[in-house]
C-alpha positions as CSV (number, residue, x, y, z in Angstrom):
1,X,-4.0,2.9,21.9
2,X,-3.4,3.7,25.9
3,X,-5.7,4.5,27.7
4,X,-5.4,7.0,31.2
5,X,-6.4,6.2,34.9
6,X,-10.3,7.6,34.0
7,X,-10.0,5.7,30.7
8,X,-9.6,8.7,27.8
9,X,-7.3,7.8,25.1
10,X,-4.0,9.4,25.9
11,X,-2.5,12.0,22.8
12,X,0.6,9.3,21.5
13,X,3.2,9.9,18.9
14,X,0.4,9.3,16.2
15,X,-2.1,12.0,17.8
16,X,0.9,14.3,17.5
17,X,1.9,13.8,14.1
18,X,-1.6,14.2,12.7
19,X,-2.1,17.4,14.9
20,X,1.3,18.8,13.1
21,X,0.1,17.7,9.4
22,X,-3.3,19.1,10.5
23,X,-1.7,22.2,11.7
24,X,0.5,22.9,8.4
25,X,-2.3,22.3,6.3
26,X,-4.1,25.2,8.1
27,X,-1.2,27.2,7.8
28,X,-0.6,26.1,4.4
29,X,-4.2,27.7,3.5
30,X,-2.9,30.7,4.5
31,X,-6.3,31.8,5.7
32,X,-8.7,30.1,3.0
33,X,-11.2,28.2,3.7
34,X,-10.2,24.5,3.4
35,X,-13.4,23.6,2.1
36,X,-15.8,20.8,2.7
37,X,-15.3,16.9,3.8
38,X,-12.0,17.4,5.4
39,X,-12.4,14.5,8.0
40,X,-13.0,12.2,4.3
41,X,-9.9,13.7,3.1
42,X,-7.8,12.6,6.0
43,X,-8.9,9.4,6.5
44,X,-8.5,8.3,3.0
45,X,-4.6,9.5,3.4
46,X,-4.1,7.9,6.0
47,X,-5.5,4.8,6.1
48,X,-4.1,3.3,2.9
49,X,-0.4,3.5,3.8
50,X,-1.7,2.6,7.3
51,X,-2.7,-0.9,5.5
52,X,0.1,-0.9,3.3
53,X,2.2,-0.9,6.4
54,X,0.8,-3.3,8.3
55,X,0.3,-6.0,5.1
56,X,4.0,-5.8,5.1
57,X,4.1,-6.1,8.9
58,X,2.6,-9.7,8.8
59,X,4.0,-10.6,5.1
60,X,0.0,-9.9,3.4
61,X,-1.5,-12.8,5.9
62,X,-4.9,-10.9,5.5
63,X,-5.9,-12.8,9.1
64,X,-3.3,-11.5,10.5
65,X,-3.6,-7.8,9.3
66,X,-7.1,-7.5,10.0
67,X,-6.7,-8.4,13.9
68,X,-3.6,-6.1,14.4
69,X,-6.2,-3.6,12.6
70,X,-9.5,-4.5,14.6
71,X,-11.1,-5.1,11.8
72,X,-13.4,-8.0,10.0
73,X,-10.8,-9.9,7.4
74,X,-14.0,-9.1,4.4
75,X,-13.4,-5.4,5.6
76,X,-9.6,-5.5,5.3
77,X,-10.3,-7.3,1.9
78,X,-12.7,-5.1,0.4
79,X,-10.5,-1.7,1.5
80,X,-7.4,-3.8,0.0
81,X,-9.3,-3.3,-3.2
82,X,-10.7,-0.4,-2.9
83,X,-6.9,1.3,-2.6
84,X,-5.6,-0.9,-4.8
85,X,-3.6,-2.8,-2.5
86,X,-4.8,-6.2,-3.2
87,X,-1.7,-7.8,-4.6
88,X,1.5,-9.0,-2.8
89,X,4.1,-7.1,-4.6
90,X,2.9,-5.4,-7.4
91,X,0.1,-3.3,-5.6
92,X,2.1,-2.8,-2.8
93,X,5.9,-1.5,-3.7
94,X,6.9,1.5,-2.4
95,X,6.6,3.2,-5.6
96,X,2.9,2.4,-6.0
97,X,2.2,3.3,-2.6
98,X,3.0,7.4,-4.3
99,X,-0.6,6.7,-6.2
100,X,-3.4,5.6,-3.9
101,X,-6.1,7.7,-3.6
């Protein structure tokens, strides 16, 4: 994450692409309400193939992962679980990636 001169968090290629998912979604709803928890929803898509990705990044060092990802190794362990992700290769082929919550 970069920062500007007065130290807000600049709008980078991530920040765009969830604005444009965002974005399509609303569109998508054609004017419905998208209900409740929508910040719940999000994060649960996004973070599991954001784990996924870096696991494979650092060939599933857990120590590793967890420092690229700022977070404590137990987190990262009990969220590998959690999605399902806990395995080297089973858990985490591309195919099973399709089914995480």
């Amino acid at each position: 994450m970069s920062h500007d001169s007065q130290g807000k968090t600049s709008q980078g290629p991530l920040a765009n692409c969830v604005r444009h998912a965002i974005e399509r979604y609303f569109k998508d709803l054609h004017g419905q309400c998208p209900g409740t928890a929508l910040y719940e929803q999000v994060m649960a898509q996004v973070e599991a193939p954001l784990i996924e990705t870096v696991m494979r990044h650092v060939n599933y060092n857990q120590c590793q992962a967890a420092k690229i990802l700022g977070i404590n190794r137990n987190t990262l362990r009990k969220k590998l679980l959690a999605y399902g992700l806990n395995g080297r290769s089973d858990n985490l082929s591309p195919s099973s990636s399709e089914n995480l919550p």
